[in-house]
N, CA, C and O atoms as a MOPAC input file, in Angstrom:
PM7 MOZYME 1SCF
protein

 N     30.10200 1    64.11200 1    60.40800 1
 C     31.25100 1    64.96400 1    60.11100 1
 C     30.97400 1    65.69000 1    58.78600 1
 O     30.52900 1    65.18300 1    57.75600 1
 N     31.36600 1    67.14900 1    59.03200 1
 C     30.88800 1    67.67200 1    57.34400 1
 C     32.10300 1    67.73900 1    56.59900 1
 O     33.25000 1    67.42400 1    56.91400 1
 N     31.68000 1    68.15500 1    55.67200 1
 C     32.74200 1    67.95800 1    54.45100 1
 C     34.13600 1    68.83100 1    54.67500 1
 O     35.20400 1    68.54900 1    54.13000 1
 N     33.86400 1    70.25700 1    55.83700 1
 C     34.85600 1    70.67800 1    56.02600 1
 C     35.37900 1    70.05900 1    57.09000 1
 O     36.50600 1    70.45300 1    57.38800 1
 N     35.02700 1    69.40900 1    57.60300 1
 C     35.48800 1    68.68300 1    58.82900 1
 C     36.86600 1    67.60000 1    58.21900 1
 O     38.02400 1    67.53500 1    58.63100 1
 N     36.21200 1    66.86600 1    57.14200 1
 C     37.03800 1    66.07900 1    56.91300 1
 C     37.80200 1    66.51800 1    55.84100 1
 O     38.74000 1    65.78800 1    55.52100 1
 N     37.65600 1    67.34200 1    55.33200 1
 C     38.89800 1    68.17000 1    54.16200 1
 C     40.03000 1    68.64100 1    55.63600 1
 O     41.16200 1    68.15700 1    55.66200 1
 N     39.71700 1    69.27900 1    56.39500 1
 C     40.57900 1    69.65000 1    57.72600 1
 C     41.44300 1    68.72200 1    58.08100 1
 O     42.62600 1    69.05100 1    58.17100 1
 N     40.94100 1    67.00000 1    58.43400 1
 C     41.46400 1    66.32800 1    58.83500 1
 C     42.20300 1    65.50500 1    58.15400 1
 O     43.11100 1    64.79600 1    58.58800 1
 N     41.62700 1    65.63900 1    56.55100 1
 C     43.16700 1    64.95200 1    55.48900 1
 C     43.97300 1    66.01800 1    55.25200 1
 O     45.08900 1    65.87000 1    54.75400 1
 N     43.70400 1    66.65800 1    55.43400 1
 C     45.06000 1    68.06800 1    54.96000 1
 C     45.79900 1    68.33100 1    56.22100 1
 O     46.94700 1    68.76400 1    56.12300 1
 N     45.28900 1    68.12400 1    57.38400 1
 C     46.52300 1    67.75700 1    58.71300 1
 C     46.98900 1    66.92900 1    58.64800 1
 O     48.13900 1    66.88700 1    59.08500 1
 N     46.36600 1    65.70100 1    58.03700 1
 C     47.06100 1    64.01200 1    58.16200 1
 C     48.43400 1    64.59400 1    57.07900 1
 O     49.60900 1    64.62800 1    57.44500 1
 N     48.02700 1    64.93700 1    55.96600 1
 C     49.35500 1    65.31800 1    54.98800 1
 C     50.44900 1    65.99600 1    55.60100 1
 O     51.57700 1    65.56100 1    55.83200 1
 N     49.92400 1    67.21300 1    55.85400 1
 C     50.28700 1    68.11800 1    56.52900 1
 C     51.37900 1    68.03200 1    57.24400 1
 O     52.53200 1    68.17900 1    56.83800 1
 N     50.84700 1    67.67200 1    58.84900 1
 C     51.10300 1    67.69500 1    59.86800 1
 C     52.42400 1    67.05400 1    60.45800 1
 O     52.91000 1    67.14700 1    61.58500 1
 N     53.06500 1    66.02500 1    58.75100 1
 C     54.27000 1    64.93800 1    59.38200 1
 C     55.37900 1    66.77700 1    58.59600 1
 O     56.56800 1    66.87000 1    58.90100 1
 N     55.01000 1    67.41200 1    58.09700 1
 C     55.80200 1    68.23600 1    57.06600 1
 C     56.10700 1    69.12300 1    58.49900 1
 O     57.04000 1    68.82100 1    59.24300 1
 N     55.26700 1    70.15200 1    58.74400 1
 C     55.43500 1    71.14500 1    59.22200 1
 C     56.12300 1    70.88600 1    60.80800 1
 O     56.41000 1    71.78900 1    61.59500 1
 N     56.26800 1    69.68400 1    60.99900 1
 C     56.79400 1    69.52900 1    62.68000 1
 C     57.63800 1    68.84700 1    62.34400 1
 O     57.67400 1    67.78900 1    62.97200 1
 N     58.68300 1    69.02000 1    61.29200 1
 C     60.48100 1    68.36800 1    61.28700 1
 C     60.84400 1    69.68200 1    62.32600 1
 O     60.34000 1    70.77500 1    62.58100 1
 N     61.95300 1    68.94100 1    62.73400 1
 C     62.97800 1    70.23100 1    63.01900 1
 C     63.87500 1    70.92400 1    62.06300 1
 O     64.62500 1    71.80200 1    62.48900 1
 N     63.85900 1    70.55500 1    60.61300 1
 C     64.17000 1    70.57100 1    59.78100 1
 C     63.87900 1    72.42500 1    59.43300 1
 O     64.61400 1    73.41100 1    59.38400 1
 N     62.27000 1    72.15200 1    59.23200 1
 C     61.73400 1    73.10000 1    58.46500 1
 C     61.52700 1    74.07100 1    60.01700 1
 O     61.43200 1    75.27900 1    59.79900 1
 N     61.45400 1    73.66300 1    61.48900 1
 C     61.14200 1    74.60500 1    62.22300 1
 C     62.61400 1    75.26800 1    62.15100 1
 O     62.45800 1    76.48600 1    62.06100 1
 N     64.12600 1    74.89200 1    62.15800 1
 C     64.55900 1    75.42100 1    61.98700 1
 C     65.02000 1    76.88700 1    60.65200 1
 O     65.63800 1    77.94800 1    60.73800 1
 N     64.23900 1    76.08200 1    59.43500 1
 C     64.30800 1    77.50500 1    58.61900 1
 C     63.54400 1    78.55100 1    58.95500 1
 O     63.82800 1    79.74800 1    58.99800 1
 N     62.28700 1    77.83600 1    59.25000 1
 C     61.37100 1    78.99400 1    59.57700 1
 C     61.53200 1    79.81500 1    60.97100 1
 O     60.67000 1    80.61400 1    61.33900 1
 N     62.70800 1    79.54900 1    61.71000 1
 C     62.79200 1    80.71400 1    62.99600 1
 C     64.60400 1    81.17800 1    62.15600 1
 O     65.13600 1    82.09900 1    62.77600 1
 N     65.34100 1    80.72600 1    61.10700 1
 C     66.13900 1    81.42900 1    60.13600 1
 C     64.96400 1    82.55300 1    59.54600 1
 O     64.83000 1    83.69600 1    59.98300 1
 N     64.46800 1    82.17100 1    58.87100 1
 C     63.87100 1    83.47700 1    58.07900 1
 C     63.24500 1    84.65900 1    59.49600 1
 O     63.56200 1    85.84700 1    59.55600 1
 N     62.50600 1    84.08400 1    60.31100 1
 C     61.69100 1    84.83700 1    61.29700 1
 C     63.27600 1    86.06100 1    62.01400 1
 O     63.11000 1    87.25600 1    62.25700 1
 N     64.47800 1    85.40200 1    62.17600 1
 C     65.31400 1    85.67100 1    62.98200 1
 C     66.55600 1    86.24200 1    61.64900 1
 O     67.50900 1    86.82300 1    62.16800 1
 N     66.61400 1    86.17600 1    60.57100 1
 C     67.26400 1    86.63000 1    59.68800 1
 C     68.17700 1    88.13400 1    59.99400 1
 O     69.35200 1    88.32900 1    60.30400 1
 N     66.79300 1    89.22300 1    59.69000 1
 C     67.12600 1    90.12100 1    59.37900 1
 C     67.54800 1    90.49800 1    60.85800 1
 O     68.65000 1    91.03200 1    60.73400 1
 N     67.24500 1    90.47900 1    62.02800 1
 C     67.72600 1    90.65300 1    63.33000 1
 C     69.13700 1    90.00400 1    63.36200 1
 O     70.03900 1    90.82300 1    63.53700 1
 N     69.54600 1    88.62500 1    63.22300 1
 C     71.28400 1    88.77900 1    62.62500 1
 C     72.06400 1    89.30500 1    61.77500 1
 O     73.25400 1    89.00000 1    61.68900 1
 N     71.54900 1    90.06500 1    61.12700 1
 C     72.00000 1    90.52200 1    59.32900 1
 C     72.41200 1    91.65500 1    60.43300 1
 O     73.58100 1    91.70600 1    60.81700 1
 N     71.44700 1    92.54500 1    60.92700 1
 C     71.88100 1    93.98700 1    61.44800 1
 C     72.35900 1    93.52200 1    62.60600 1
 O     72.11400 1    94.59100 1    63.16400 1
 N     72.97300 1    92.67400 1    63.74100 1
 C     73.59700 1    93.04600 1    64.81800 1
 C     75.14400 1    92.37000 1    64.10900 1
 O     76.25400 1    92.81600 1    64.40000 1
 N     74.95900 1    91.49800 1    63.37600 1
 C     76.01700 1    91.48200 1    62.50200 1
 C     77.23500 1    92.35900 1    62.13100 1
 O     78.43000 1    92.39500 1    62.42200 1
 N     75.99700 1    93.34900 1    61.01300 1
 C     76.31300 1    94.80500 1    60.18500 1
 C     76.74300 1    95.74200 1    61.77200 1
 O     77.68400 1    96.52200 1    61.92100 1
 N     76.13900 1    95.50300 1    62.36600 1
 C     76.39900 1    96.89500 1    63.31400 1
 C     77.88200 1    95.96100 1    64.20100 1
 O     79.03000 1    96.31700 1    64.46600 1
 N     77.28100 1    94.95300 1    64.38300 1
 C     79.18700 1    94.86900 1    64.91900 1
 C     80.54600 1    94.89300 1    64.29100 1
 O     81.64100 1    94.85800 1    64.85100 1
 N     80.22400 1    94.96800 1    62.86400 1
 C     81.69700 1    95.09000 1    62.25200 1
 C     81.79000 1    96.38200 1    61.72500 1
 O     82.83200 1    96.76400 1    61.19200 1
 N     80.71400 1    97.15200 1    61.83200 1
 C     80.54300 1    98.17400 1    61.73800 1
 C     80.34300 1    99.23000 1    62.83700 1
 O     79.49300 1   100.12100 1    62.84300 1
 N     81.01300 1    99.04400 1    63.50000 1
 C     80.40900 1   100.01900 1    65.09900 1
 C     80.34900 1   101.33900 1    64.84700 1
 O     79.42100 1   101.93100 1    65.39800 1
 N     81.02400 1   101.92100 1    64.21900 1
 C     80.45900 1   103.89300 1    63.79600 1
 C     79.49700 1   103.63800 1    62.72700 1
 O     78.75300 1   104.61400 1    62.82300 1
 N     79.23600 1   103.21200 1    62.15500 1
 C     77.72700 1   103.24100 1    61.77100 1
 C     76.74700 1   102.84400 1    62.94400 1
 O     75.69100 1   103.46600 1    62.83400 1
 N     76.77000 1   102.15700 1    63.82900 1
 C     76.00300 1   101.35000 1    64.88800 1
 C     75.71900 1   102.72400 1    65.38100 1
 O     74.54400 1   103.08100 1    65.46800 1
 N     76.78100 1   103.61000 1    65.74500 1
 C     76.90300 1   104.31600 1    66.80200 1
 C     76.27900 1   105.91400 1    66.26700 1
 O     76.01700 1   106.89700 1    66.96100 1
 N     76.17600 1   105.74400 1    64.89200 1
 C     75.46100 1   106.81400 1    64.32600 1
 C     73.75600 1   106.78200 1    64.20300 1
 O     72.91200 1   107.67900 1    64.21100 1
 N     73.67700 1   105.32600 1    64.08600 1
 C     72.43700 1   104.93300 1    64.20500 1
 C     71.78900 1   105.03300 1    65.54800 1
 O     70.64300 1   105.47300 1    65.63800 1
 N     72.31600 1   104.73200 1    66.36400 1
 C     72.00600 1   105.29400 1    67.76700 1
 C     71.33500 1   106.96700 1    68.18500 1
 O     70.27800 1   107.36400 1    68.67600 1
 N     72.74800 1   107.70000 1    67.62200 1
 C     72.86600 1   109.38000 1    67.78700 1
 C     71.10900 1   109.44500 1    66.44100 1
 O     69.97300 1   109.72700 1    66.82300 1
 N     71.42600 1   109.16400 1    65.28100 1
 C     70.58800 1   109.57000 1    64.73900 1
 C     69.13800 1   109.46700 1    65.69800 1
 O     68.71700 1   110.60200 1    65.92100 1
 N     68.57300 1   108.75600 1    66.10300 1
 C     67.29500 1   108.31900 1    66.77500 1
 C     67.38100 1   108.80000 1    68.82300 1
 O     66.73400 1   108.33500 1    69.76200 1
 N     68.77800 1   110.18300 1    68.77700 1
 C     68.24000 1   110.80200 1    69.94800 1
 C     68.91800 1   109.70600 1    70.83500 1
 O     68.96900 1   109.94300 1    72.04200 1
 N     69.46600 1   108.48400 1    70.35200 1
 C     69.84600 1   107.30400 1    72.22700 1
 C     70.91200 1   107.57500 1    72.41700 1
 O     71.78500 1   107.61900 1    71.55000 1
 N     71.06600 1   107.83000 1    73.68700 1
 C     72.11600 1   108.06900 1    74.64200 1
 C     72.68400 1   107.13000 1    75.74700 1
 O     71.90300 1   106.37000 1    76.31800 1
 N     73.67400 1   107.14100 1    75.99500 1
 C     75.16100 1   106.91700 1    75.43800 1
 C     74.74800 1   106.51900 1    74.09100 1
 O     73.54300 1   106.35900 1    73.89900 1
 N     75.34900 1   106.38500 1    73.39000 1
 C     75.28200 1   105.66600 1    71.96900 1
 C     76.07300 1   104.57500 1    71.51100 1
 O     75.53900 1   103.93700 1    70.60400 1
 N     77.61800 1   104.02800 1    72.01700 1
 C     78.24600 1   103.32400 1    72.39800 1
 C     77.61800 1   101.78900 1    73.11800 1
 O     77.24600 1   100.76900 1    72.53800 1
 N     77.68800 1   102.15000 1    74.80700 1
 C     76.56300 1   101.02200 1    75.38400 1
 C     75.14700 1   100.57600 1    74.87800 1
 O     74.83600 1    99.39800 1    75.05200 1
 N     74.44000 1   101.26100 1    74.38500 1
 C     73.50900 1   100.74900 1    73.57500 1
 C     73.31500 1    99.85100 1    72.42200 1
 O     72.54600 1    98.96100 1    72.05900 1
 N     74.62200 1   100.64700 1    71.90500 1
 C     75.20600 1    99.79300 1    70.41800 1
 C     75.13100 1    98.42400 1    70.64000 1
 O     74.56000 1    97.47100 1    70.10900 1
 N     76.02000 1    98.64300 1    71.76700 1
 C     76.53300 1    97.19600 1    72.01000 1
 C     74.97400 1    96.55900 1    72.93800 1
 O     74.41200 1    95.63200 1    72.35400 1
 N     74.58300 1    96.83700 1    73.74700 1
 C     73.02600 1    95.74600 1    73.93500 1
 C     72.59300 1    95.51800 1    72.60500 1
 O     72.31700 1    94.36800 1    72.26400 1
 N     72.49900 1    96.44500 1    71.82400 1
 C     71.92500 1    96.23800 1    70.68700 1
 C     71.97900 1    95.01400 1    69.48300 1
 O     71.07500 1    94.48700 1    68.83400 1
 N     72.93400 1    94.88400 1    69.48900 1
 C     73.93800 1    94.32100 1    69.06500 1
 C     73.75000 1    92.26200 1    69.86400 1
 O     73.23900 1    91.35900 1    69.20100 1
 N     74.20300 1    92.10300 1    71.03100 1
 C     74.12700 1    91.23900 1    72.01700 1
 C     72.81300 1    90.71600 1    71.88700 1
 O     72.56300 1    89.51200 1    71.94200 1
 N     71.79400 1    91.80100 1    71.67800 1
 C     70.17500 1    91.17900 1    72.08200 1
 C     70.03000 1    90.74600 1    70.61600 1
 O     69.59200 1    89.59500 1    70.58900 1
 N     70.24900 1    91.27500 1    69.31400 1
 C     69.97200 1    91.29400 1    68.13900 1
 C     70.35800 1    89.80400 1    67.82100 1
 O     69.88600 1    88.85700 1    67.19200 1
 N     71.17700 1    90.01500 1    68.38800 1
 C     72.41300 1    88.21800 1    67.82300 1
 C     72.23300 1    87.23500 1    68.75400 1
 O     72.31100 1    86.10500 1    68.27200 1
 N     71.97500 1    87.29800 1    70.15400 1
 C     71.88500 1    86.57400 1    71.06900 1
 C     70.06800 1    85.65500 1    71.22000 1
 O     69.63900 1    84.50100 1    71.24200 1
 N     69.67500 1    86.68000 1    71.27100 1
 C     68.11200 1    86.22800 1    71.26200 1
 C     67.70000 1    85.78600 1    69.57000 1
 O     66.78800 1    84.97400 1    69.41800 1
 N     68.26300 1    86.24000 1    68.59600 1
 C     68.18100 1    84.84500 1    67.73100 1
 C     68.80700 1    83.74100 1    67.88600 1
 O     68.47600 1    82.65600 1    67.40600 1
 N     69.57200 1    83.92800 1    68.44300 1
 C     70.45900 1    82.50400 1    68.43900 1
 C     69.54300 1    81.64200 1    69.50200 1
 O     69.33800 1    80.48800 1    69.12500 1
 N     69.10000 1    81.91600 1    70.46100 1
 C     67.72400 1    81.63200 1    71.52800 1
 C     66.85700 1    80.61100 1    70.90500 1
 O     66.75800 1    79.39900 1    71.09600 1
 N     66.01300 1    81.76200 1    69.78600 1
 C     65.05600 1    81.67300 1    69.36700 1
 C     64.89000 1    80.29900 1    67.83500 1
 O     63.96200 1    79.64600 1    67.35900 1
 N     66.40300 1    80.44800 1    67.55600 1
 C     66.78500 1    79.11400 1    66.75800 1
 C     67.26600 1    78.22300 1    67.11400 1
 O     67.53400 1    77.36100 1    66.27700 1
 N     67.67200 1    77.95500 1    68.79300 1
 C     68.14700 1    76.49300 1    69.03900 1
 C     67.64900 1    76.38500 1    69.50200 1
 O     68.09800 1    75.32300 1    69.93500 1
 N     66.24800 1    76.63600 1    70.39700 1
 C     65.23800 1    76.14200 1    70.80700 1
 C     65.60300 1    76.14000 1    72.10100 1
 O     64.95100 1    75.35400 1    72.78800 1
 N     66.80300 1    77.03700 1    72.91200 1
 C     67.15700 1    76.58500 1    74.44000 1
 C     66.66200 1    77.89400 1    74.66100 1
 O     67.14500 1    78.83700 1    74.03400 1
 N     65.70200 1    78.06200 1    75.53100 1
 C     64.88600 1    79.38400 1    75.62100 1
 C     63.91300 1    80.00400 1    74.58600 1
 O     63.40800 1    81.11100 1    74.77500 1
 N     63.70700 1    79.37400 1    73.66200 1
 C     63.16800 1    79.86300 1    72.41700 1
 C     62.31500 1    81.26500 1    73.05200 1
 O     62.73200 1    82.40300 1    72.83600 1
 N     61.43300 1    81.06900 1    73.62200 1
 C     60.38900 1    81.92500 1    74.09600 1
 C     60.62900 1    82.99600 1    74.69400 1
 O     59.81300 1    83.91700 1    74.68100 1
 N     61.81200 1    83.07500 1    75.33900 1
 C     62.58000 1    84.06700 1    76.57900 1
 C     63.77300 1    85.32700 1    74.70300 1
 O     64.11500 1    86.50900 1    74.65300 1
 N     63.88700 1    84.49200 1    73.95400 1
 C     64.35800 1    85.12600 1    72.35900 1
 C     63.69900 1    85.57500 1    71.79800 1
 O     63.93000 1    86.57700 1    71.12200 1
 N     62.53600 1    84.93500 1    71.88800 1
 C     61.25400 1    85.73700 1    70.82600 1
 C     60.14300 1    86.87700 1    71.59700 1
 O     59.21900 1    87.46300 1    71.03300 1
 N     60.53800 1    86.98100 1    73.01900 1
 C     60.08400 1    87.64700 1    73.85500 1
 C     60.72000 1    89.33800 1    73.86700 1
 O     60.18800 1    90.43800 1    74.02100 1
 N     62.16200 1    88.85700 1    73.61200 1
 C     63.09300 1    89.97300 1    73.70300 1
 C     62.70700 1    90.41400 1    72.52800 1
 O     62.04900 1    91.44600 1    72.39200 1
 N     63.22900 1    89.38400 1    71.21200 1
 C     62.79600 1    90.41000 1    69.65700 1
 C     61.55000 1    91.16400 1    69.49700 1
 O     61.40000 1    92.21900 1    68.88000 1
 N     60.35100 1    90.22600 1    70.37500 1
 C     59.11600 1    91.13300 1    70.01600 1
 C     58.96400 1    92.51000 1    70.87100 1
 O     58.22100 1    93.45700 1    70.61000 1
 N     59.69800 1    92.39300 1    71.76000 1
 C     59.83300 1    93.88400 1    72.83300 1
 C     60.86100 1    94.70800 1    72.09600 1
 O     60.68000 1    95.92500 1    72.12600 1
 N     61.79400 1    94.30000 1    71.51400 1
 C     62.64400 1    95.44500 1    70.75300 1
 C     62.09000 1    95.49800 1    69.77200 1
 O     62.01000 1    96.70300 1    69.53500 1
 N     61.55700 1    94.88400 1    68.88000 1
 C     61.10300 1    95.45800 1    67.88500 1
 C     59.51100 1    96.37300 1    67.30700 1
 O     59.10500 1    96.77100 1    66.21500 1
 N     58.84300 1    96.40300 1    69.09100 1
 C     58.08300 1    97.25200 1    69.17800 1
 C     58.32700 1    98.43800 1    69.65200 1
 O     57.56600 1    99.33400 1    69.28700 1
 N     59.54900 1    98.80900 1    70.67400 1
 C     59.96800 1    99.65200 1    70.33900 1
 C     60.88000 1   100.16000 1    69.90800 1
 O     61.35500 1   101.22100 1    70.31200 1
 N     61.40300 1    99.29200 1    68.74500 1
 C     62.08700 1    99.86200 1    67.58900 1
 C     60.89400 1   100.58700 1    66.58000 1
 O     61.31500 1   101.30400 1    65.67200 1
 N     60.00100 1   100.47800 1    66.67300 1
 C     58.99400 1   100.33700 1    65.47300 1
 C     58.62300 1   101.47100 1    65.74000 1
 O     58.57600 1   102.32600 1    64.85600 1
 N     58.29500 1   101.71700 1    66.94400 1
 C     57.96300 1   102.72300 1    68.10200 1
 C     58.70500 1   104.28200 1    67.60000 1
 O     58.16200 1   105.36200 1    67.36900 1
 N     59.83700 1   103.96500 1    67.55900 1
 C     60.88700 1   105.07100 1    67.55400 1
 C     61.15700 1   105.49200 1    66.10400 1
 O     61.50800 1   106.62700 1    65.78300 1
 N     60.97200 1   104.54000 1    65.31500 1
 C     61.80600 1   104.29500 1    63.54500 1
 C     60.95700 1   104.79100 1    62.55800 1
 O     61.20700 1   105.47100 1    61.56300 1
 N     59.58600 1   104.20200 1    63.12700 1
 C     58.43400 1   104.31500 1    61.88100 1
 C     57.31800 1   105.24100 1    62.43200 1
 O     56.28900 1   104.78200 1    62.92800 1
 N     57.48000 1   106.08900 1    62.35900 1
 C     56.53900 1   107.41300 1    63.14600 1
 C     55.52900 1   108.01500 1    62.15400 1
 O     55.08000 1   109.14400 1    62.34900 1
 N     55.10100 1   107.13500 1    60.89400 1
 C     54.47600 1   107.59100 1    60.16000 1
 C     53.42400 1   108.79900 1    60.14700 1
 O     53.21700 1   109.68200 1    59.31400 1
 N     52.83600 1   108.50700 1    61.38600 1
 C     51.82100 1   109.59300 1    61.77700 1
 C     52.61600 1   111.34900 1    61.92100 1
 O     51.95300 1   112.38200 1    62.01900 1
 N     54.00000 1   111.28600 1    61.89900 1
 C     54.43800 1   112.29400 1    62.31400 1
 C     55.61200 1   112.70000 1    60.45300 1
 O     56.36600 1   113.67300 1    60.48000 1
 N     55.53300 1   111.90500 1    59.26300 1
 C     56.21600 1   112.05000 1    58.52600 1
 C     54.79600 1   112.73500 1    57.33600 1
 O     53.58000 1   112.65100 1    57.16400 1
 N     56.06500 1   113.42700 1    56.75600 1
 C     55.13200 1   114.32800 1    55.31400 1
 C     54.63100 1   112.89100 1    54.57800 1
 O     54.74800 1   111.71000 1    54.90500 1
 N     53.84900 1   113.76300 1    53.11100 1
 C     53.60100 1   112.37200 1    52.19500 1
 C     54.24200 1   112.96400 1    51.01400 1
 O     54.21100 1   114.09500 1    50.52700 1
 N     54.84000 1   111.85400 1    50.69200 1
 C     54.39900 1   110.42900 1    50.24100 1
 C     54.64000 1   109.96600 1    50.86500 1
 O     53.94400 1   108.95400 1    50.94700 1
 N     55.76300 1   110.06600 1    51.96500 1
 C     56.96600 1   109.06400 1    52.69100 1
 C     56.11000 1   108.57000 1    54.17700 1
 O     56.39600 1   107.76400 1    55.06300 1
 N     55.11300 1   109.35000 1    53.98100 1
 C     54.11000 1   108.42600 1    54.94200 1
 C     53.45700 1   107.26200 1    54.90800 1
 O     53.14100 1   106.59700 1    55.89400 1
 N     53.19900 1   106.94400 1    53.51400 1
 C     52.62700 1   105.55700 1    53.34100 1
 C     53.93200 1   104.72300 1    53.43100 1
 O     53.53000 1   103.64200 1    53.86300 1
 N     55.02600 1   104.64800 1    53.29200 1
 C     55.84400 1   103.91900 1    53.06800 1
 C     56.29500 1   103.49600 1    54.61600 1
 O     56.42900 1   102.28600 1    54.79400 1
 N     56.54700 1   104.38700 1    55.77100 1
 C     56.58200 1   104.38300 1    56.66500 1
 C     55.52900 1   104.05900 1    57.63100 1
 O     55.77400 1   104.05000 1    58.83700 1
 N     54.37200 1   103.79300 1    57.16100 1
 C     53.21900 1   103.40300 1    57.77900 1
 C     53.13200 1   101.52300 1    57.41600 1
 O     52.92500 1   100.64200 1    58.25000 1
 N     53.33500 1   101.37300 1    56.12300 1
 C     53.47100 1   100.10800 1    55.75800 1
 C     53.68500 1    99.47100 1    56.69000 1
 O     52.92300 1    98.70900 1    57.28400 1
 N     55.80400 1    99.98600 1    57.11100 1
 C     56.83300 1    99.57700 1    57.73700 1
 C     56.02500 1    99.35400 1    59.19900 1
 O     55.79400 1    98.21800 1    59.61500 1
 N     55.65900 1   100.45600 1    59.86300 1
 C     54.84600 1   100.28900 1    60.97800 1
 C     54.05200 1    98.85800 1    61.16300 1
 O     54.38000 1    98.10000 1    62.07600 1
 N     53.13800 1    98.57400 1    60.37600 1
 C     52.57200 1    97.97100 1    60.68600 1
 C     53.06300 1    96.04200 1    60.24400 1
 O     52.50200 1    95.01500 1    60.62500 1
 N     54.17000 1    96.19300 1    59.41900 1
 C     54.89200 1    94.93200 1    59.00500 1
 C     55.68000 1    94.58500 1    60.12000 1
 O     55.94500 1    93.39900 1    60.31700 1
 N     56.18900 1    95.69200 1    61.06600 1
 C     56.55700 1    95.13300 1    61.78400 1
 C     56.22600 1    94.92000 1    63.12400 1
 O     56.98700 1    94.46800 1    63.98100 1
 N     55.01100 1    95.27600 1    63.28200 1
 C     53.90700 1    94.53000 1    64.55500 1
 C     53.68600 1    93.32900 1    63.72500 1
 O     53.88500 1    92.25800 1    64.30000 1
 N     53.27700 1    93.28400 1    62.37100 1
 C     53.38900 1    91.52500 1    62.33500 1
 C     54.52400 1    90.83100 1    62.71000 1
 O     54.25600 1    89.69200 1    63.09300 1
 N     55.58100 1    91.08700 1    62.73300 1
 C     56.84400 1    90.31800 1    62.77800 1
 C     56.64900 1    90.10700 1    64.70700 1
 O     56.80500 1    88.99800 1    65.21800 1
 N     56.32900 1    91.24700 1    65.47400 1
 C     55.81400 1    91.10400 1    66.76700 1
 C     54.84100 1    90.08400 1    67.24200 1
 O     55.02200 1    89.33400 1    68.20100 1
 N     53.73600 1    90.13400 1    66.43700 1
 C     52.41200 1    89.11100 1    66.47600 1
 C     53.14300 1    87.37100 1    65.84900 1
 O     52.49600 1    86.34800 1    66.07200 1
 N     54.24800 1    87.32200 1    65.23400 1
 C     54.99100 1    86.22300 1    64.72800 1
 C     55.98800 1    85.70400 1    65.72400 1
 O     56.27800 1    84.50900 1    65.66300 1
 N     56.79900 1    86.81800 1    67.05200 1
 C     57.50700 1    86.37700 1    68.02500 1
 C     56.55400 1    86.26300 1    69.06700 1
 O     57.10800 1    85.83500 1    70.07900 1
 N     55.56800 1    86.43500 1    69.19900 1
 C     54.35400 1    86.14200 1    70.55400 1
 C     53.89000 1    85.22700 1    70.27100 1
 O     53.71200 1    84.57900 1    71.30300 1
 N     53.33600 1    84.39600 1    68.93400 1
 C     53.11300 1    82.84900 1    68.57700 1
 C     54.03900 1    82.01500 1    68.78100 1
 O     53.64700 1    80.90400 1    69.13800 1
 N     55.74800 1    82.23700 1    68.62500 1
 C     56.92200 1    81.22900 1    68.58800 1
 C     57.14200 1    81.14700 1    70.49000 1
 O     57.82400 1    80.34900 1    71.13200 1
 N     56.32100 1    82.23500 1    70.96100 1
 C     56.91100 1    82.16600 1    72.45200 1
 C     55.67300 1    81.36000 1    73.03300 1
 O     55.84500 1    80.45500 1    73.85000 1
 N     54.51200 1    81.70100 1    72.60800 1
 C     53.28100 1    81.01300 1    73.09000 1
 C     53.24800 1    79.40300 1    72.72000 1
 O     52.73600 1    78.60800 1    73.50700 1
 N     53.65300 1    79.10500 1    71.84600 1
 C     54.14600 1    77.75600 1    70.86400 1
 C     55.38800 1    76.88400 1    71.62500 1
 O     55.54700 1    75.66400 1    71.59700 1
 N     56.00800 1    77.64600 1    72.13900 1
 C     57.45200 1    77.04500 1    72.66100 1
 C     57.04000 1    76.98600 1    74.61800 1
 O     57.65200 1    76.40200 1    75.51200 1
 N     56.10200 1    77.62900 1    74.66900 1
 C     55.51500 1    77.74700 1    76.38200 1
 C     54.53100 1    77.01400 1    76.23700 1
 O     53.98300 1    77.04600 1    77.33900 1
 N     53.79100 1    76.19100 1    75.39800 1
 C     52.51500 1    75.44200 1    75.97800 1
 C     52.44500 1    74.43700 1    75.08200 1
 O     51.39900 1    73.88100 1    74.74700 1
 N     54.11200 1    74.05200 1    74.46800 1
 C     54.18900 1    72.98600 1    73.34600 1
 C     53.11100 1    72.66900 1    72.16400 1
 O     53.33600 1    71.77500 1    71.34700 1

């Protein structure tokens, strides 16, 4: 066994009792699932902003959308943090939020400066995508 072999296998032995509470899996699908309740939240007590946010980005009806919007935003975290479907929650967030990302962060199509900033965004939030395809792959093959 080489030396990284067994640095691997005491740092899982430590490790490994930490990171598999339900404790900490529950913060960590809070933080993952945060900002997706913060805004279906904001947009439900707020529905003419919801509904401007809609019109702004061209979606039609703007109303019914709101409201999926809204339902999937809040619903599929709630999924994705009690662990009853986890995968079928983190499936939905990573499909809306690619094409949210899709529609929002068009960097390639914005002037500069406001292109790097919007390109960032682009690509932070395919990680947050590549972060709901691990919690669904994780929750489908234990």
């Amino acid at each position: 066994m080489s030396w990284l072999d067994a640095l691997n296998a005491t740092l899982t032995s430590w490790l490994a009792p930490v990171f598999s509470t339900p404790t900490l899996r529950w913060i960590a699908t809070l933080l993952l699932c945060g900002a997706y309740l913060q805004g279906g939240l904001t947009k439900a007590f707020n529905f003419g902003a919801a509904l401007a946010e809609m019109k702004q980005f061209g979606l039609r009806p703007a109303a019914p959308l709101a409201i999926a919007v809204i339902m999937l935003e809040i619903g599929a975290s709630l999924l994705v943090m009690s662990g009853l479907f986890c995968w079928a929650g983190a499936l939905l967030l990573g499909a809306f939020t690619l094409f949210a990302t899709f529609l929002a962060n068009r960097f390639w199509d914005a002037p500069l400066p406001k292109r790097y900033e919007t390109e960032n965004s682009f690509f932070e939030h395919l990680g947050l995508v590549g972060g709901f395809l691990l919690v669904a792959a994780y929750d489908l093959h234990g």
